[in-house]
LOTI-93970 format. One record per residue: x, z, y of N, C-alpha, C in turn; residue in one letter. Coordinates in steps of 0.02 Angstrom, whole numbers, padded with zeros to 5 digits, always signed. Layout:
N
XZYXZYXZYa/...
This chain:
400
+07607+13545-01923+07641+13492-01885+07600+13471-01824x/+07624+13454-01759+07598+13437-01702+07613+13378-01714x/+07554+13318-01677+07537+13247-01651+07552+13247-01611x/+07598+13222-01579+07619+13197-01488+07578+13136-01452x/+07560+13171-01419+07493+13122-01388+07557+13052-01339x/+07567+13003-01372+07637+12971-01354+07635+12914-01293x/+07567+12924-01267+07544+12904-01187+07586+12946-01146x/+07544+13024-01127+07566+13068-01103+07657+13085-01099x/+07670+13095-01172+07774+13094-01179+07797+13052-01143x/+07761+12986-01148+07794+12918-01096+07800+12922-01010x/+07734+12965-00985+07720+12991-00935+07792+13042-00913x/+07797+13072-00962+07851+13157-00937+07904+13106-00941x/+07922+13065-00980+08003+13027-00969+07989+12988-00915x/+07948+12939-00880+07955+12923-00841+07951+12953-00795x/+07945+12993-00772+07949+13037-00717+07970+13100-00721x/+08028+13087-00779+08088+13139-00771+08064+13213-00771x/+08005+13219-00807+07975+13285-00812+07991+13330-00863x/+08000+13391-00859+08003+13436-00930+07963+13503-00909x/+07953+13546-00971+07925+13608-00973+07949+13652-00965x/+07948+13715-00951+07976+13770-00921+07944+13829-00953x/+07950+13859-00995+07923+13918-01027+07969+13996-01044x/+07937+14001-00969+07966+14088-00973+07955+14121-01024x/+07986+14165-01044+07966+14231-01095+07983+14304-01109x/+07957+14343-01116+07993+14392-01102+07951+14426-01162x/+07958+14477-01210+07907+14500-01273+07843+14493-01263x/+07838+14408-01276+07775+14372-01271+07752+14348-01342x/+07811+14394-01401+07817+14337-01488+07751+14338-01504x/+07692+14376-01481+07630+14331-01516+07587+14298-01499x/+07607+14284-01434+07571+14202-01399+07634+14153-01402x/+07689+14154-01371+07753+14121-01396+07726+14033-01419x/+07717+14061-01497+07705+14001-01532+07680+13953-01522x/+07615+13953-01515+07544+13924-01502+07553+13905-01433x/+07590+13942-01387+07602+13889-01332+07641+13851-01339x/+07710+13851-01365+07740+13792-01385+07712+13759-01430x/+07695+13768-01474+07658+13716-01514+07613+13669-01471x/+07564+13690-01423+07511+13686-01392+07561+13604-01340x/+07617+13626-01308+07647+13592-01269+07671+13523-01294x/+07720+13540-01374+07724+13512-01415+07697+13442-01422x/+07618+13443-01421+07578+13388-01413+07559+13334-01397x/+07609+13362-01289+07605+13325-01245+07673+13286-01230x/+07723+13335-01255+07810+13323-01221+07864+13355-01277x/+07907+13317-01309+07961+13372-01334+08002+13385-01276x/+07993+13362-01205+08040+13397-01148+08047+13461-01154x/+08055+13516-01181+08030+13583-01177+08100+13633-01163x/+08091+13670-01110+08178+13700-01107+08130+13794-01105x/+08166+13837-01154+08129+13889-01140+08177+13939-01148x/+08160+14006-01094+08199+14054-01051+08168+14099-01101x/+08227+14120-01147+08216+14190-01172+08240+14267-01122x/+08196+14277-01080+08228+14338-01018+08228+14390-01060x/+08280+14417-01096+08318+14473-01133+08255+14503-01172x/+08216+14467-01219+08162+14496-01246+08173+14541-01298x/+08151+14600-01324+08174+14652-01379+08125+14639-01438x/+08072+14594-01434+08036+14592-01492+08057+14546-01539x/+08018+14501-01560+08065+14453-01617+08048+14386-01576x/+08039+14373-01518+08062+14306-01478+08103+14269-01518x/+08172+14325-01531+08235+14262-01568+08220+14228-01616x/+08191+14275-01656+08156+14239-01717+08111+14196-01742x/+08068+14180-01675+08039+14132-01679+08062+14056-01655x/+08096+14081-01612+08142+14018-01574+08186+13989-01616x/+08200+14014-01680+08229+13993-01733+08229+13931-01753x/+08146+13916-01745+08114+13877-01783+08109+13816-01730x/+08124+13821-01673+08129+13773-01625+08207+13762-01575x/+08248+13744-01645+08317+13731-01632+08331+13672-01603x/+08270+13621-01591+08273+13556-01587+08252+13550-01497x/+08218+13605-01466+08228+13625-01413+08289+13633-01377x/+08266+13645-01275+08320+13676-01242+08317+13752-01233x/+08362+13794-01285+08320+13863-01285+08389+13887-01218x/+08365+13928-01195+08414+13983-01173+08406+14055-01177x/+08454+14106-01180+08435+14164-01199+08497+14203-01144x/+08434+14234-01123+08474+14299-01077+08480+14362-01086x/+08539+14382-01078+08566+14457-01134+08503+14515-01118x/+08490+14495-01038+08448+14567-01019+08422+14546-00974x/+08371+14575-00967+08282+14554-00939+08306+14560-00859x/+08296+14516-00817+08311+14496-00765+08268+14487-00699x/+08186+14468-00731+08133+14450-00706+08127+14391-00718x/+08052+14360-00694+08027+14295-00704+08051+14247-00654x/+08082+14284-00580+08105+14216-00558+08162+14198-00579x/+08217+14256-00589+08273+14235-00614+08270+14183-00686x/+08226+14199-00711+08194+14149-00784+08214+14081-00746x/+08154+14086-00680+08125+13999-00678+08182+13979-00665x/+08238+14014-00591+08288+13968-00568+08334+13954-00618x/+08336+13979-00689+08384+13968-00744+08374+13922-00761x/+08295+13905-00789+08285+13850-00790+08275+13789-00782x/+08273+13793-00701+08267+13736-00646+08338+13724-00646x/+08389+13754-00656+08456+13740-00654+08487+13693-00710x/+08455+13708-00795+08473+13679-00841+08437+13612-00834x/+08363+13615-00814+08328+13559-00825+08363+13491-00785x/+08391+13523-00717+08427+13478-00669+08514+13439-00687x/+08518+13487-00727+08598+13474-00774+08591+13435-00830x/+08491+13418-00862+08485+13369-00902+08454+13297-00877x/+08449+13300-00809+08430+13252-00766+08364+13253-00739x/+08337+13299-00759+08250+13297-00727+08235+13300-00667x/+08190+13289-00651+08182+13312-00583+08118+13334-00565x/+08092+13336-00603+08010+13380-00614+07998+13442-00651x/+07983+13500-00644+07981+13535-00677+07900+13586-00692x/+07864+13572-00743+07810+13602-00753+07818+13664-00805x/+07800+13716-00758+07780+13810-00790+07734+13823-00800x/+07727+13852-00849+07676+13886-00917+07695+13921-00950x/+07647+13984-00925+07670+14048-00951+07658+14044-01035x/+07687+14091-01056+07711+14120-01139+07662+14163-01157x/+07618+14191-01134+07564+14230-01150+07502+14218-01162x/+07468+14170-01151+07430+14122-01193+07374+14120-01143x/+07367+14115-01080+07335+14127-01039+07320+14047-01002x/+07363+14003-01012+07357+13934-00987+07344+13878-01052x/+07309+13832-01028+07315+13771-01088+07332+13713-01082x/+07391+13723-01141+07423+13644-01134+07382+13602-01120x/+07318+13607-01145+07257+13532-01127+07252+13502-01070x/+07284+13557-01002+07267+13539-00937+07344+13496-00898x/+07395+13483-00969+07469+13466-00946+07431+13410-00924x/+07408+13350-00945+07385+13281-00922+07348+13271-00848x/+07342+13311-00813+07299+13340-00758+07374+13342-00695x/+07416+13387-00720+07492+13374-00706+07520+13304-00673x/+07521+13264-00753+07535+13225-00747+07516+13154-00718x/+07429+13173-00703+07407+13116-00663+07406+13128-00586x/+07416+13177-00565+07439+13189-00511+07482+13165-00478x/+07524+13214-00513+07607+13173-00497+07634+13085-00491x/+07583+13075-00551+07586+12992-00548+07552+12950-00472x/+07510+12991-00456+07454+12959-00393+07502+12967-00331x/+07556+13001-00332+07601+13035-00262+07652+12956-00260x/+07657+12959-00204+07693+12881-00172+07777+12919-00178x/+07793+12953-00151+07862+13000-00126+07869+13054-00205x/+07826+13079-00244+07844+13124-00292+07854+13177-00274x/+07864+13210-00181+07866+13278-00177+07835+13313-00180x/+07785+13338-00202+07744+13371-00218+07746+13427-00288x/+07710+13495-00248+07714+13548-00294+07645+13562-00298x/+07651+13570-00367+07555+13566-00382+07552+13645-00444x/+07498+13656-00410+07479+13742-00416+07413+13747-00467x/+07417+13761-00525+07347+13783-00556+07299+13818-00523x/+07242+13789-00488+07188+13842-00455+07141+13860-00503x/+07138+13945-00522+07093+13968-00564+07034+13964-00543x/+06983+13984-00593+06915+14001-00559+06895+14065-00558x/+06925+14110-00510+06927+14179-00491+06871+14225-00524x/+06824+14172-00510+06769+14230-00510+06710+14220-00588x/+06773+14187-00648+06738+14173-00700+06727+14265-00731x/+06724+14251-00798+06723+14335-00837+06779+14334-00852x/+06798+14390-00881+06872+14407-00894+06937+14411-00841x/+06922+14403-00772+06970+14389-00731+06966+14456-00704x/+07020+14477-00705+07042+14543-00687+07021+14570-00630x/+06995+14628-00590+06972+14637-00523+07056+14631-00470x/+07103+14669-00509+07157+14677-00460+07187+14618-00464x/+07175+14549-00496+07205+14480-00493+07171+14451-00435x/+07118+14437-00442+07074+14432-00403+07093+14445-00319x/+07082+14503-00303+07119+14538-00260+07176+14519-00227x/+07227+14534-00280+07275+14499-00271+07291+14437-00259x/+07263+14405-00290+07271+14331-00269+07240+14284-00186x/+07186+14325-00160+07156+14325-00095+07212+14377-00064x/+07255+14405-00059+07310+14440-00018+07352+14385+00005x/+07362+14362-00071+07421+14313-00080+07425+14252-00047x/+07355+14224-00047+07321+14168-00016+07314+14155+00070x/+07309+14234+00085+07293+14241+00184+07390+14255+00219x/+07434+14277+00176+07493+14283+00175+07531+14200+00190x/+07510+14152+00131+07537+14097+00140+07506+14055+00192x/+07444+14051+00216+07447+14039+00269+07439+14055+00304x/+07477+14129+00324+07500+14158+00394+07572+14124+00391x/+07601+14110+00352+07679+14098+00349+07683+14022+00344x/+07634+13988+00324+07635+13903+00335+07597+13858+00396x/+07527+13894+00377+07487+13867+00412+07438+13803+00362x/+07442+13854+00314+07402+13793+00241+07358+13837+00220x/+07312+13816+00210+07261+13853+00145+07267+13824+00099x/+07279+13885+00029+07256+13853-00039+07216+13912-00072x/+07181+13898-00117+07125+13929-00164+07182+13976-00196x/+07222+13953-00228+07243+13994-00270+07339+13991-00273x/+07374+14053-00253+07434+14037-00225+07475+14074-00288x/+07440+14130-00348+07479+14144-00382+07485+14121-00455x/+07446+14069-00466+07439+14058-00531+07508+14042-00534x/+07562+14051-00620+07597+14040-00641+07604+13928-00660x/+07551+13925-00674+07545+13859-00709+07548+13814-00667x/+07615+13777-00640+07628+13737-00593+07679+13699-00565x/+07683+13627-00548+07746+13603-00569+07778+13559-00514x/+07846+13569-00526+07898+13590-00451+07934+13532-00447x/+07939+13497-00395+07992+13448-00402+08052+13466-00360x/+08087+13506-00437+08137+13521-00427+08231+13480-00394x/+08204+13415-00402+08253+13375-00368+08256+13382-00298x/+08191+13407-00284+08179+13391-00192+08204+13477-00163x/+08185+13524-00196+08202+13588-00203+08265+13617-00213x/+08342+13567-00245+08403+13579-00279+08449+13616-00216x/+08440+13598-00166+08463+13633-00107+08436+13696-00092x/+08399+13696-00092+08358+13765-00058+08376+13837-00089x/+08394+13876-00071+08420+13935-00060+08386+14005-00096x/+08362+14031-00129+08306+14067-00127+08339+14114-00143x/+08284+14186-00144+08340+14285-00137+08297+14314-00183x/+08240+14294-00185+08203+14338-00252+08206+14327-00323x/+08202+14373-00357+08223+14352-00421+08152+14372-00481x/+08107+14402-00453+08053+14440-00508+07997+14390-00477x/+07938+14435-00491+07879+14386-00477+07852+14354-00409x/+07877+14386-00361+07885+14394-00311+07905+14288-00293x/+07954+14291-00327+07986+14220-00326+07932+14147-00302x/+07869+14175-00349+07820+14126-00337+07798+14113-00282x/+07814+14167-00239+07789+14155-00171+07826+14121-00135x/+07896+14173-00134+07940+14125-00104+07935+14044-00085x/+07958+14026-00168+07970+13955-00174+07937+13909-00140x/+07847+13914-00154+07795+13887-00111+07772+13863-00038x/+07795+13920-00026+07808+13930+00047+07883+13906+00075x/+07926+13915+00047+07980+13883+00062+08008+13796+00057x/+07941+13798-00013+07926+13705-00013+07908+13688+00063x/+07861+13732+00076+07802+13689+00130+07852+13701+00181x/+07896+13738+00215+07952+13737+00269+07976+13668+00254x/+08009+13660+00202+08047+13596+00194+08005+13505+00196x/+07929+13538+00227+07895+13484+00220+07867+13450+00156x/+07872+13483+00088+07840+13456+00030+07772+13491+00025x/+07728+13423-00005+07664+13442+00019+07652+13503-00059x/+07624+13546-00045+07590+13625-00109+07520+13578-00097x/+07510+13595-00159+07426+13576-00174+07390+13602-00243x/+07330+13626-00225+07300+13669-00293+07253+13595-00325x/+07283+13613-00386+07225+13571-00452+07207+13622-00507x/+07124+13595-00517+07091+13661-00557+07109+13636-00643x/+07130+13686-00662+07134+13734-00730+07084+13767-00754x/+07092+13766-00822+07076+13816-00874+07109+13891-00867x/+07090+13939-00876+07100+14001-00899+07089+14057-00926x/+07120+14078-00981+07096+14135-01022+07125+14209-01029x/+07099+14242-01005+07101+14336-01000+07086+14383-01064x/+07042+14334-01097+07020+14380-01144+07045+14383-01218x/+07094+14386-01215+07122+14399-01274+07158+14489-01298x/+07177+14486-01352+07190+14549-01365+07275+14556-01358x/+07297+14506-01388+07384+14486-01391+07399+14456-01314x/+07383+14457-01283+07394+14432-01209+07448+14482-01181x/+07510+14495-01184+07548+14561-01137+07576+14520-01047x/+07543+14572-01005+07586+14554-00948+07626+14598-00918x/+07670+14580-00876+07731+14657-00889+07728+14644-00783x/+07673+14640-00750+07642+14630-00685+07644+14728-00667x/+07698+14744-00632+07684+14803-00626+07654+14805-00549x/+07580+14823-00542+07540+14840-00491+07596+14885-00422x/+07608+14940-00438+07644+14954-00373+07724+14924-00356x/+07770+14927-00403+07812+14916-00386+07842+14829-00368x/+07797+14778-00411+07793+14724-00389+07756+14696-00332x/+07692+14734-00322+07666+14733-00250+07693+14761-00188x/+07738+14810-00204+07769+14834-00144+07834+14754-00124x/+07869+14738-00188+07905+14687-00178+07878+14638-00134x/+07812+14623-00160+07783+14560-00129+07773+14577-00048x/+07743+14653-00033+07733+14649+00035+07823+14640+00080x/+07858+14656+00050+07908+14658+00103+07948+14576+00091x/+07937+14551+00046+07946+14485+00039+07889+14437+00091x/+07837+14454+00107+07780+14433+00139+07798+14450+00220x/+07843+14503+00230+07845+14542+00288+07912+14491+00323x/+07956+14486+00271+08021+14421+00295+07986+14383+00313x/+07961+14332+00261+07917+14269+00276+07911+14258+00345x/+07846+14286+00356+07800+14298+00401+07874+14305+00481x/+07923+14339+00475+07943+14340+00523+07991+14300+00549x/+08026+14267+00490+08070+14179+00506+08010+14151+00518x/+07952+14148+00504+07903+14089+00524+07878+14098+00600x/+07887+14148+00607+07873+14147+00685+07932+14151+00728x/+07991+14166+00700+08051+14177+00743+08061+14087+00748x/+08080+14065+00694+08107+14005+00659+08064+13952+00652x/+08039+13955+00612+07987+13885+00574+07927+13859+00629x/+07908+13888+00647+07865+13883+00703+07883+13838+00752x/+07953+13884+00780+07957+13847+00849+07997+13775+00826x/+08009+13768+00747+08072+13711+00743+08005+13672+00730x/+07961+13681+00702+07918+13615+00679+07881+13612+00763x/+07886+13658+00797+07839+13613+00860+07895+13586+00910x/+07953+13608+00910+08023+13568+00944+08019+13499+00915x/+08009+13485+00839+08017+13434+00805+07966+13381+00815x/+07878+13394+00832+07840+13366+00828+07839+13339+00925x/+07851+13401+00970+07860+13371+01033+07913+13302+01034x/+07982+13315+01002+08032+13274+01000+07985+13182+00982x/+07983+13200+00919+07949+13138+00898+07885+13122+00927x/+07866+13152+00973+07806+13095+00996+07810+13111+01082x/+07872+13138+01098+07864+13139+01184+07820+13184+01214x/+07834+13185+01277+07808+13237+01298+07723+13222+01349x/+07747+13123+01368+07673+13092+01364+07614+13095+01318x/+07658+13070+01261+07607+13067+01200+07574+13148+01162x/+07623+13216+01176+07595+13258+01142+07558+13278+01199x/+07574+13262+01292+07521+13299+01317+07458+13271+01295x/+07455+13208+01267+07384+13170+01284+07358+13184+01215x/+07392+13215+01163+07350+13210+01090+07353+13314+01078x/+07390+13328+01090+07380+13393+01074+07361+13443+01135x/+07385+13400+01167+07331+13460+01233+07255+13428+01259x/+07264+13355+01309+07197+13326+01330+07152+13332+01283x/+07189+13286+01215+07141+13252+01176+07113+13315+01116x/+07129+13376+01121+07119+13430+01074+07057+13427+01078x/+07011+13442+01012+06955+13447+01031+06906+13523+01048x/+06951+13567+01061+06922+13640+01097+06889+13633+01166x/+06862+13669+01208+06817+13664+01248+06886+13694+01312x/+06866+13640+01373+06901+13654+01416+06935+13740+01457x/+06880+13796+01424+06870+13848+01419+06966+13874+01382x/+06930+13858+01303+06987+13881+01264+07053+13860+01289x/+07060+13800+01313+07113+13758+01312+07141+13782+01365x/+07111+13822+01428+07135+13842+01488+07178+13900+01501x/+07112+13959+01445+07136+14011+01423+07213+14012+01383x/+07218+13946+01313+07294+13970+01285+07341+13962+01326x/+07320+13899+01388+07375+13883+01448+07408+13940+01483x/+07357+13969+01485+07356+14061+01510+07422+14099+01505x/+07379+14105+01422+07417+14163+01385+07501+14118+01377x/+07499+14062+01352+07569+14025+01331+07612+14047+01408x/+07585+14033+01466+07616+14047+01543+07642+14112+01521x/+07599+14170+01534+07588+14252+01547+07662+14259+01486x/+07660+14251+01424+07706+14274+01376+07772+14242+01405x/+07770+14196+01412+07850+14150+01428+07880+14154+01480x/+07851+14189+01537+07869+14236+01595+07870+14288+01582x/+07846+14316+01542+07882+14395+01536+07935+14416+01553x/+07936+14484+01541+08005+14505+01513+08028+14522+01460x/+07974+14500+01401+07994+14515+01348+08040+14465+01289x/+08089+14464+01317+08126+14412+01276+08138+14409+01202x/+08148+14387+01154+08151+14384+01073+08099+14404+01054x/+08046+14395+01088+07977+14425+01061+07918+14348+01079x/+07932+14327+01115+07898+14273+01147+07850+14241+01104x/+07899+14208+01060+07846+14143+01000+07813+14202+00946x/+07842+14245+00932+07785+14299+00891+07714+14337+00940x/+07748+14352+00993+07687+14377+01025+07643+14303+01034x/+07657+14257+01080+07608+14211+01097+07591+14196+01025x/+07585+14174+00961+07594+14177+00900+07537+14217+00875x/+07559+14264+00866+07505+14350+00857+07434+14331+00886x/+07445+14345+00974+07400+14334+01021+07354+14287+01009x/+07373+14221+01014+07325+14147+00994+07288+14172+00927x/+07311+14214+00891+07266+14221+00824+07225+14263+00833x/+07247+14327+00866+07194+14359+00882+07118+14351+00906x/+07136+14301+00970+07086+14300+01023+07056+14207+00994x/+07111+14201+00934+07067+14123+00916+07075+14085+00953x/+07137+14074+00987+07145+14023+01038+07178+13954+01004x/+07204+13914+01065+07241+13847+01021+07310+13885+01016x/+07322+13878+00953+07419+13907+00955+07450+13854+00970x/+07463+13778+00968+07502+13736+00977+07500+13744+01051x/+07455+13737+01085+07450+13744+01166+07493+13817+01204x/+07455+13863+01168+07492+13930+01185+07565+13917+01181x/+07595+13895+01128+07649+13907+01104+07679+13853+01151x/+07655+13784+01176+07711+13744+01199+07699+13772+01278x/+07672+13791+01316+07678+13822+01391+07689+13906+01381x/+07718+13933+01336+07775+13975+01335+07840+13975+01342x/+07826+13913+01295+07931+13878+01307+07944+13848+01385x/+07898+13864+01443+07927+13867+01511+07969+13894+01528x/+08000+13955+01489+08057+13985+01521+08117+13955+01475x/+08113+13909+01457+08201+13881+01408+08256+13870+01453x/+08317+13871+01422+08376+13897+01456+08399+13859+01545x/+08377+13796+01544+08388+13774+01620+08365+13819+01679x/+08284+13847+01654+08241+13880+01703+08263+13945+01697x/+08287+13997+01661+08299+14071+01654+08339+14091+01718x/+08386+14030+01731+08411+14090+01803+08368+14091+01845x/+08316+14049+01857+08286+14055+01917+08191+14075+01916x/+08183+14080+01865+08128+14130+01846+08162+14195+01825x/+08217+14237+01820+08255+14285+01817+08257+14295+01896x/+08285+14255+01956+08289+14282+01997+08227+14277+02054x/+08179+14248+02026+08121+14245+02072+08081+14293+02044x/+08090+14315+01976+08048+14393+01968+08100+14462+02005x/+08135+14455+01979+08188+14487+02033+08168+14510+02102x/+08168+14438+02140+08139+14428+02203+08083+14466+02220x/+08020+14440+02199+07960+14503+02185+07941+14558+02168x/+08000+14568+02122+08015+14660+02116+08042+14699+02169x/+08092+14656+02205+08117+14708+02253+08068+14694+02323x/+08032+14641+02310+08010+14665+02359+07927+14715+02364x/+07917+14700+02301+07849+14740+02278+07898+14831+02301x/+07959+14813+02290+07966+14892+02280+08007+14931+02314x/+08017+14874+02377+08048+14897+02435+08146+14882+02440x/+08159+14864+02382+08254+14850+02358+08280+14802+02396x/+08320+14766+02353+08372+14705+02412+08346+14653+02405x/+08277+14624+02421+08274+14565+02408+08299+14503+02450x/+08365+14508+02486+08424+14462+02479+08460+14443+02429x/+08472+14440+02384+08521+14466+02316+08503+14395+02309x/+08587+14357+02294+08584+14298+02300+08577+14292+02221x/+08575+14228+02199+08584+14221+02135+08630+14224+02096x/+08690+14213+02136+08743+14215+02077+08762+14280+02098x/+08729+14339+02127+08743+14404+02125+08708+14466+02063x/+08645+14396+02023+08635+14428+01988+08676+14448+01935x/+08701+14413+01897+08748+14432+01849+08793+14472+01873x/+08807+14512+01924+08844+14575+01902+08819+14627+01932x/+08752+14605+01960+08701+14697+01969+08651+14698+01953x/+08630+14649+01910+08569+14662+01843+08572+14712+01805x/+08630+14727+01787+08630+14789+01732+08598+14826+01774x/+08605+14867+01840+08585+14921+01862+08520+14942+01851x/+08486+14997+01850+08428+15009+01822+08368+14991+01872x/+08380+15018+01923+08349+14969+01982+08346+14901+01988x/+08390+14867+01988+08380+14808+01969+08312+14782+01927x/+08344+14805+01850+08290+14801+01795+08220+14815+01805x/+08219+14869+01843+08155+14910+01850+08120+14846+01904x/+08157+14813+01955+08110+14772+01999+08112+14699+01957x/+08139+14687+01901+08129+14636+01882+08088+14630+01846x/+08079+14698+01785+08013+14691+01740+07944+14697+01819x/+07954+14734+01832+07904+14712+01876+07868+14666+01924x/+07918+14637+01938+07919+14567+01970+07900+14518+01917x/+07906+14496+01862+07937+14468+01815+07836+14468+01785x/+07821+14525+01776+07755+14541+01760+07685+14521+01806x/+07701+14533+01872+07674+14511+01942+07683+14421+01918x/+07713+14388+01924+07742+14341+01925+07721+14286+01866x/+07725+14318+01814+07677+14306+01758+07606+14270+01762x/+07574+14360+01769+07501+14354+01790+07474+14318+01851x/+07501+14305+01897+07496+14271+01947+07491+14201+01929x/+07558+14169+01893+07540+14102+01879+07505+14077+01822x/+07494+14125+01768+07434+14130+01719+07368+14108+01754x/+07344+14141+01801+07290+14159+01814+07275+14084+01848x/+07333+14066+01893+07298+14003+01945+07342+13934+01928x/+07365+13928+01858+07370+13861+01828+07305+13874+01755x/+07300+13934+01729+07254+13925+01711+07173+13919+01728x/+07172+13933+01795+07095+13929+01826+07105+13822+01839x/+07168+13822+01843+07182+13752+01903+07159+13705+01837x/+07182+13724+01802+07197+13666+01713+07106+13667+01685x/+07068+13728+01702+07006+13730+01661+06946+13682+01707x/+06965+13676+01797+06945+13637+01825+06952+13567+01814x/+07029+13535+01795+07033+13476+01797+07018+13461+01737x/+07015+13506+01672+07012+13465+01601+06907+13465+01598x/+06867+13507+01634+06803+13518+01648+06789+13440+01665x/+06809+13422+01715+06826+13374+01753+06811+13292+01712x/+06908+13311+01681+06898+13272+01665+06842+13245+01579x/+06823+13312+01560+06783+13316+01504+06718+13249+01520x/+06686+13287+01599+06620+13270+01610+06635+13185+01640x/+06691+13176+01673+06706+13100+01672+06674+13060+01609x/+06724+13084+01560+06721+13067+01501+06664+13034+01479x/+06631+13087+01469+06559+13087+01441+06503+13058+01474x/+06524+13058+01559+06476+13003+01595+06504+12911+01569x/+06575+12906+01549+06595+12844+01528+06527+12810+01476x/+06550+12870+01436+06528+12847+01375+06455+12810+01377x/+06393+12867+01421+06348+12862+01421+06320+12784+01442x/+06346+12789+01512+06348+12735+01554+06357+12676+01517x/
């Protein structure tokens, strides 16, 4: 018989929490993790994903549970969203996962739960961070899990220690909207990352963990689930730069003006008038191009490469938005034909119907490129003088 620690139970009802226990022919850890959970919460709703061993038979014995059973093995995300679905149809709105294989310990549910309690708003998704580099931790987990880790924040812009642990709990009320396409392990990523789009804060709290057992089964297939993950990583990564990117810096210019973000995210940045001149640069050079639907990924890319400011890069790219295109369209234009000897009379509203021509095109990428680099070069020389400038003002204030 299990003791319910009846602090903790009081904790999961007040804050509308329950358990989530995937499974898949896990029957000889199974037990002992529910039992183990048992302790803390009878909230317990558990996903039998089409298991062939004697799962059923043990679940027998926990009729007093929310069991569900799925005819045929589906994967682990399809598990969780089954369960995030029932848990939300019993009113919860918290949902904490713990795997069936005996690898997590209920001991660390209270850790959960004081968390969650300390959050003002409750949105928050909180992530078991292992300790990677104890014994028993697998080399390709390991590995894997530092893939997993430089992935999410290429696609958020967050660091966390540890992005794949299973043991971690979702507030699934804030999440009931959200959309998701993966259905296997893969899912974990998703979701995470798709929290942090929606603005809920992901955060790692350290755990217990154990590898070394003999009854431990994981059904983690190395290539074919890693291939999943990279092309799931490969989407990500490219709504975040097509999409997420430019909506959270549209969103953050909006709300604080275009006074207040010049003076806090460009003046007041604290990079060296150097850097700050240079992303002015590159943000110019890309957003005059001619490379259109490429813009916020290249300047994007670029700023990471060379380590520049990306907020800076990225907001003096968006110089060419839709008011200005006809006439940075026809002033590269302009410079092409005349770099290249063509009509540079060509009024403006003549462009739209002899742009297509290949000539045309040909003096506009070129113009367009000229045109670029040109004003790259002498708003960014002009911007590294006045922010120099005004740096050394500054600093004579202070002194003085």
């Amino acid at each position: 018989m299990h003791t319910t620690n009846q602090k903790i139970a009081d904790s999961f009802s007040q804050l509308k929490c329950c358990i989530i226990i995937p499974t898949y022919n896990n029957s000889k850890t199974l037990q002992n993790v529910i039992e183990g959970v048992l302790q803390y919460t009878p909230n317990i709703i558990v996903v039998n994903d089409g298991s062939t061993d004697n799962t059923a038979t043990i679940l027998k014995a926990y009729s007093h549970l929310s069991l569900i059973t799925l005819p045929k093995n589906r994967g682990k995300g399809n598990a969780l969203k089954t369960g995030f679905k029932e848990a939300l149809r019993l009113g919860y709105e918290h949902a904490i996962t713990i795997d069936s294989d005996g690898q997590h310990y209920p001991e660390d549910l209270p850790i959960f739960i004081a968390e969650l309690e300390k959050s003002e708003d409750k949105k928050l998704l909180l992530i078991g961070s292992r300790k990677m580099d104890q014994e028993g931790i697998p080399k390709q987990s390991s590995f894997g899990n530092k893939f997993s880790n430089f992935w999410y924040w290429a696609e958020t812009g967050y660091k966390l220690s540890d992005t794949q642990s299973g043991y971690r709990s979702y507030p699934i009320k804030a999440l009931e909207k959200t959309t998701f396409y993966s259905t296997k392990f893969e899912f974990e990523i998703e979701i995470i990352v798709r929290a942090s789009w929606k603005g809920i804060e992901v955060k790692n709290i350290p755990i217990q963990v154990y590898y070394d057992q003999e009854d431990r089964v994981s059904h983690f297939r190395p290539i074919k689930d890693f291939l999943r993950i990279s092309v799931l990583n490969t989407c990500l990564v490219f709504i975040a730069l097509i999409y997420i990117k430019p909506r959270d810096f549209f969103r953050r210019f909006k709300k604080k003006g275009f006074k207040r973000f010049l003076k806090e995210d460009v003046l007041q940045s604290q990079d060296s008038p150097k850097k700050k001149s240079l992303s002015i640069a590159l943000g110019l050079f890309i957003g005059l191009s001619p490379l259109w639907g490429f813009h916020t990924a290249l300047v994007i890319s670029l700023s990471v490469i060379f380590k520049l400011n990306k907020v800076i890069a990225f907001a003096f790219s968006n110089v060419s938005f839709p008011p200005f295109i006809p006439f940075i369209v026809y002033f590269g234009l302009f410079i092409g034909n005349w770099i290249t000897g063509g009509d540079h009379n060509l009024s403006l509203s003549e462009i739209g119907t002899n742009f297509g021509s290949f000539m045309h095109l040909k003096s506009y990428v070129i113009g367009s490129f000229v045109v670029a680099f040109i004003t790259a070069i002498t708003v960014g020389f002009l911007s590294y003088i006045l922010m120099s400038f005004l740096k050394s003002k500054k600093k004579n204030t202070i002194n003085g």
